[in-house]
N, C-alpha and C positions, 0 to 999 in steps of 0.2 A: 601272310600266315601260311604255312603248311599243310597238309593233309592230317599230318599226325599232331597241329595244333589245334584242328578244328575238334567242335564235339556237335551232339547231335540235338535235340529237343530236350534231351533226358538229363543233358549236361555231363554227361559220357561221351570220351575222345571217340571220334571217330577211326576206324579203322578201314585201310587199302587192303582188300582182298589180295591183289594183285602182289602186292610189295609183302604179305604177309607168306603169302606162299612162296614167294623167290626166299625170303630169308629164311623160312624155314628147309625147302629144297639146301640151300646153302650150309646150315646145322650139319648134312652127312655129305657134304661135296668134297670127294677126294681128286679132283683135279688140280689142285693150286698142289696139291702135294705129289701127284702125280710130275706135272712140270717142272717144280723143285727137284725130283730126283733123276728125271733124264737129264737135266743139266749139269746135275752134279756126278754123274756118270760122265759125263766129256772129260778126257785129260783137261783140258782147263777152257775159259775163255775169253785171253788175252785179245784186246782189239787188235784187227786187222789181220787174225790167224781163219785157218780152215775151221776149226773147232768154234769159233766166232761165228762164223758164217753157218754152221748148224746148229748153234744155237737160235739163233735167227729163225730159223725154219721151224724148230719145236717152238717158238713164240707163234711162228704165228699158224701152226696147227690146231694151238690153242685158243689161240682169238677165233680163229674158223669155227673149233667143237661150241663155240659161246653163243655164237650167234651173232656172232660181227659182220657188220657188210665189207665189202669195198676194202679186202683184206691185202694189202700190200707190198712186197720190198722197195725200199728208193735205197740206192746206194751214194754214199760220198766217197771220195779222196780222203785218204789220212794218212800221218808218217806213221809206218809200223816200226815197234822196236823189240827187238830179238835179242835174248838174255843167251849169254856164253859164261864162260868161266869166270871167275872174283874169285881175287885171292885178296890176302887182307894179314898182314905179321906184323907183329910189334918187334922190332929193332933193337937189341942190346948190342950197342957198339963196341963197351968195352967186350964182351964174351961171343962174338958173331955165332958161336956154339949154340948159345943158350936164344936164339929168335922163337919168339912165338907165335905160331901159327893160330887164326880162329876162325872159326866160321862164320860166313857173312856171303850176300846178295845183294848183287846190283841196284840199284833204283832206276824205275824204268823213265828213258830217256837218260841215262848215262851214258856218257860221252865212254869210247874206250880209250884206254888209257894206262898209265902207270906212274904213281904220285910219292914221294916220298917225302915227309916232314914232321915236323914234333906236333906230338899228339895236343890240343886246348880243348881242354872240358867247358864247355858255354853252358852248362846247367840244362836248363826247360830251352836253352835256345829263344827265348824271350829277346823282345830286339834290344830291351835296356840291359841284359847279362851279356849279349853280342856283340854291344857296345863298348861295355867295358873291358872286356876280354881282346877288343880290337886298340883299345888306349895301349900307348907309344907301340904299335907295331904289332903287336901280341899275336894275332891271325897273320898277318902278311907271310904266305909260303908253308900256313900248317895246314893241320887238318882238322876241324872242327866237329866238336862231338856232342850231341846234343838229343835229349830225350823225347819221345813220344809223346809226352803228355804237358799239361801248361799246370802252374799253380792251381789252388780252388780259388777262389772268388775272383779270378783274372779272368780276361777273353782268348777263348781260347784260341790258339797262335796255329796256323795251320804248318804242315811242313815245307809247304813248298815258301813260304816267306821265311820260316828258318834259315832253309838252303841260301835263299838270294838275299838276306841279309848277309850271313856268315861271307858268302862268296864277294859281295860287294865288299866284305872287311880285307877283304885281301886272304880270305884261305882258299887254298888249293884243292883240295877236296871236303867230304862232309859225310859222316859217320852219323844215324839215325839210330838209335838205343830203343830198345824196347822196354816199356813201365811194367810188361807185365811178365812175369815168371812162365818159365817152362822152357826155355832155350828155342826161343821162337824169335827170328830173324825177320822185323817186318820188311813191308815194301810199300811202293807210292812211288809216285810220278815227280821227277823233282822240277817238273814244267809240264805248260799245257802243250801237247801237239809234235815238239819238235825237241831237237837233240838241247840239252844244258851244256851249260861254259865249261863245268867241272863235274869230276867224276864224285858218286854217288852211292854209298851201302847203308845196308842195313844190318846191326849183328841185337845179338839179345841181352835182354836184362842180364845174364849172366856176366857178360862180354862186356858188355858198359860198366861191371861193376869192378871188374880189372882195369878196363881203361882209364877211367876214375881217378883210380889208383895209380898208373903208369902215369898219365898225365902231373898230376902230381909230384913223379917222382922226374919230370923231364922228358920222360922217354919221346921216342920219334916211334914212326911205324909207317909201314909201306902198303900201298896198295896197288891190286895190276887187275884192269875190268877188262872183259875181251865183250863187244856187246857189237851189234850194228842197229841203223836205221835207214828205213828202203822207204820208197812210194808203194801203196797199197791202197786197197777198199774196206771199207766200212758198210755196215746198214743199217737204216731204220726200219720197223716193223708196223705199221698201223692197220685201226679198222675202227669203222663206225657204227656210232649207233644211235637212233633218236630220227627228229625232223631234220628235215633237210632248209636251216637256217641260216642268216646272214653270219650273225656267230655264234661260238663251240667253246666249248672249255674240253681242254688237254689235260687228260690223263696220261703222264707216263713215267716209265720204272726205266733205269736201266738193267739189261739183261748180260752184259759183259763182265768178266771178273780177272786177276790176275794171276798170272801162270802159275804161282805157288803153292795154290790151293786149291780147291772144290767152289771156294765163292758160294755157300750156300747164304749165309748170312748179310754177306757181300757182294754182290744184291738179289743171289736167288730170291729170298725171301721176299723182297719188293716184287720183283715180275712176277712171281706167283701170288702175289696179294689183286695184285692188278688182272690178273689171267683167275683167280676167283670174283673178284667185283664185275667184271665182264658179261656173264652169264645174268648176273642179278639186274644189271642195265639193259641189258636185250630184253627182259623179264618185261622191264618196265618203261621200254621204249615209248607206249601212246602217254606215260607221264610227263615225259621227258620235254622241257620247255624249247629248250636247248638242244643241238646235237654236242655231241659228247665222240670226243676220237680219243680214242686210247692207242699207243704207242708206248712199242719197245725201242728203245733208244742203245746205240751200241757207241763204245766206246769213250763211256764218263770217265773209267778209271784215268786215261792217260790224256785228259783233257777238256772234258763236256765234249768231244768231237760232234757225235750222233744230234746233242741238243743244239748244238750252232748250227747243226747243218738244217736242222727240224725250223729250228726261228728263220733260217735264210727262206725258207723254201715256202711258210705262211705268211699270209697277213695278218701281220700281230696288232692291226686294229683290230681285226677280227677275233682275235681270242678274245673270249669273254675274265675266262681266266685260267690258269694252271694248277696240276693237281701232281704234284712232285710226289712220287712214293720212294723215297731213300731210305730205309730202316727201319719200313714198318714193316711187323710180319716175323720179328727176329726178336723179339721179348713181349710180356705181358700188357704191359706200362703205355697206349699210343703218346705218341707227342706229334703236338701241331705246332709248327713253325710259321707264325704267320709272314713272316718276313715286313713286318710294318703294315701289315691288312689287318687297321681293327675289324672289318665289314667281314673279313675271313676268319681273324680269328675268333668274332666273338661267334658265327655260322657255327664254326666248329665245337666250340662249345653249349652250345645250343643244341645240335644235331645229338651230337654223341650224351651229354647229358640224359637228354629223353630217351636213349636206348640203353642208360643205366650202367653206359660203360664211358664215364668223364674222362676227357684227357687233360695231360698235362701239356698248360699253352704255355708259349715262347715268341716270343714277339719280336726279337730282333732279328735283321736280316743280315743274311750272308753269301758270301758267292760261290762258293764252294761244292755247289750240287748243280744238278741238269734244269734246277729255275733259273738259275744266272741269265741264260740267254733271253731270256722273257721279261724278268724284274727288273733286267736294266734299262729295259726297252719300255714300262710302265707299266708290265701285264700283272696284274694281282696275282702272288703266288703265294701257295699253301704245301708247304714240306710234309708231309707224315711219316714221321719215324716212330721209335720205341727207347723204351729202356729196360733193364731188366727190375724187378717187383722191390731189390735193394737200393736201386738207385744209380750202381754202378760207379763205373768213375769217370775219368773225364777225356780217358783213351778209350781206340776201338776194341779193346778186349780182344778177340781171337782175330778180329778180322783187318785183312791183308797179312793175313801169317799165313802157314802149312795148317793150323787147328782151326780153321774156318772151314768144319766139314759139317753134313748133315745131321751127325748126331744130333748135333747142340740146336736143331728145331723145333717147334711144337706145333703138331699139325693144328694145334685147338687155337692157337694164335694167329694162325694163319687166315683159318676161315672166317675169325671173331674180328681182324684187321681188314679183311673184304668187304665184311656187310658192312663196317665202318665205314670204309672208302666209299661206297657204293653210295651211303647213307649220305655223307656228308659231297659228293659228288648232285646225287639225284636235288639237292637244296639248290647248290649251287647254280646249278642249271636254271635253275628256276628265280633266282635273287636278282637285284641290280646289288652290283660290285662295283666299288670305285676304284679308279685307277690309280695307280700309285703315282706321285709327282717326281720328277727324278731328282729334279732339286732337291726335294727331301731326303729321299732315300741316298743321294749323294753326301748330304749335309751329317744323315743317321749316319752312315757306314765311316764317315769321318769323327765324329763323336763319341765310336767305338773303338776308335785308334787302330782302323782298318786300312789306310788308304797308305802310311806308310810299306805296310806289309803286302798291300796288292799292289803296288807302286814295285815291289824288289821281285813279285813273284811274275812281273809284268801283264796284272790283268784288268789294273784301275784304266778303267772308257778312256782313251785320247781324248774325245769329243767334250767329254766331264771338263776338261782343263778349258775348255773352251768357251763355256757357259760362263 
């Protein structure tokens, strides 16, 4: 039981002085927005760039202002990959006059390159639409074109298993459509780490809704990506706080985002959720069961880089468990991800219940974020993200576009997503967590008709086939 489940003689909860004044200190803390806006003041930051590397240093300025000990950089190895020109024309052969030119963006780890072939529209890019579209030959030598977002009540299909499906059909390249209006040209990784087989863009809902149409009508269309990828460094940021214990639970955000944009939403708002919970943990350090390391993790966007290199580097017997901040901090609405942790998710609804701000749980797990490297390994992880108050839809909305800027923040979300984290962290610490079995979560992630699509995005364990 809790602190804030106990009550006293009088049958009134009792109340933490301690924990009552950090939250309340927390109500007018403009640090978490502070740190949101020197980041989104960097030209951008793309893993393995200079801008990367100071963002790093405002993390961990901030973990220092908190009250973190033992404040850190560890560096890795990463492939860095550096966006040049994309060019991107739809092909009228009979009228060479009449070529249309559109705009469009690399996908990072695009191979450079120059692709020429008849356009196939694959829908959601669903692997049973990628299938079909690959019946007698249909891919073999084109370029597949395929949207941002999955049906509603389907699982949602990430992109990078679009790509290596389509690519395993035999197309040549892959055209990435955006679901949502504005002439915004996303972008993503079309692999973890290293260069892809084929070349790779992104154009917008406008641009797909021609394509659509060109496909349709036959048409072919060309693409020419000028891109490189070099050997370079990365960093993680950490610091701690609490007893100095056998084990910790991991808190971390990643702090990198991609060249296109401000990355406020993507993942400013996570490391600033994280860099406000910080302070309220330092608060409450003699509470603290558990030590607690918080860590900024660089380079998720183009791989989990920072989180593989963070799992290499601990004893992941030793986590007690993981505290993933991907998307919280950027709408109203928390959601917990328990990834298959009833002991996490139901903590979290627990915690957050009693502070009268409930979230919306989600129980299935996915690999897709900086837990991966921990949940596969059997460390209970817990995702916190958002939604917005409508519900939203079932794409990123602005982010990995150019309109993933600070506007679209709310500092009141921000600090409201801290004390959450804080809240639902300070339990944790203090809980027995069971481990996740990997068998299961093997068995789950298979039962979600995942294991094809991380099988093509090549990120399903070797070791899994070996069990």
């Amino acid at each position: 039981m809790s602190e804030r489940d106990a009550t006293d003689d009088s049958g009134e909860p009792d109340t933490n002085p301690t924990l009552e004044r950090a939250l309340g200190r927390a109500w007018r803390d403009d640090r978490p927005w502070e740190l949101l806006t020197r980041l989104t003041e960097l030209p951008h930051r793309m893993g393995g760039s200079e801008h990367e590397r100071r963002a790093a240093e405002l993390v961990a300025e901030a973990f220092e202002n908190a009250g973190l000990e033992a404040v850190e950089h560890r560096e890795f190895p990463m492939r860095r990959w550096h966006r040049g020109r994309t060019e991107f024309t739809v092909v009228r052969e009979d009228a060479p006059e009449r070529d249309r030119p559109f705009a469009a963006i690399a996908l990072p780890y695009s191979p450079a390159g120059d692709v020429e072939g008849p356009l196939v529209d694959v829908g959601y890019g669903t692997p049973e639409e990628i299938a079909e579209a690959g019946n007698d030959a249909g891919l073999e030598g084109a370029i597949a074109v395929a949207s941002t977002t999955t049906p509603s009540g389907e699982r949602f299909v990430h992109r990078m298993e679009k790509f290596g499906h389509a690519v395993d059909a035999g197309a040549d390249a892959f055209v990435f459509v955006n679901h949502v209006e504005g002439q915004l040209p996303p972008t993503g990784a079309l692999e973890f780490a290293d260069e892809a087989d084929a070349p790779g863009i992104g154009v917008s809902a406008e641009t797909g809704d021609w394509l659509a149409e060109y496909a349709d009508r036959g048409a072919r269309a060309r693409i020419s990506v000028e891109a490189t990828t070099e050997d370079a460094t990365s960093r993680n940021v950490s610091g701690v706080v609490g007893p100095d214990t056998d084990e910790e639970v991991v808190v971390l955000a990643h702090y990198d985002s991609h060249d296109v944009a401000e990355g406020a939403l993507d993942n400013g708002c996570g490391i600033a959720t994280v860099a406000g919970a910080a302070p309220i943990l330092a608060a409450l350090e003699d509470d603290l069961e558990r030590r607690v390391r918080l860590v900024g993790v660089g380079c998720e966007e183009i791989g989990l880089l920072g989180a593989e290199a963070l799992a290499e580097e601990l004893d992941l017997e030793s986590v007690h468990a993981v505290v993933n901040v991907d998307g919280a901090g950027r709408f109203r609405n928390l959601v917990a991800i328990a990834h298959g942790s009833d002991d996490l998710g139901d903590l979290a609804e627990r915690v957050t219940g009693e502070a009268g701000q409930p979230v919306v749980r989600d129980d299935d797990p996915h690999p897709f974020s900086d837990h991966w490297p921990f949940l596969r390994a059997g460390v209970p992880s817990l995702q916190l993200h958002s939604d917005p108050p409508e519900g939203g839809d079932r794409g990123r909305g602005w982010g990995h576009t150019a309109a993933d800027t600070r506007d679209k923040v709310d500092p009141r979300n921000l600090r409201e997503h801290a004390m959450l984290t804080a809240l639902v962290t300070l339990e944790i610490a203090g809980t027995s967590v069971s481990r996740i079995a990997v068998e299961d979560l093997r068995e789950r992630l298979r039962e979600q008709e995942y294991e094809p699509g991380m099988r093509a995005a090549d990120i399903w364990p070797e070791e899994w086939d070996e069990r």
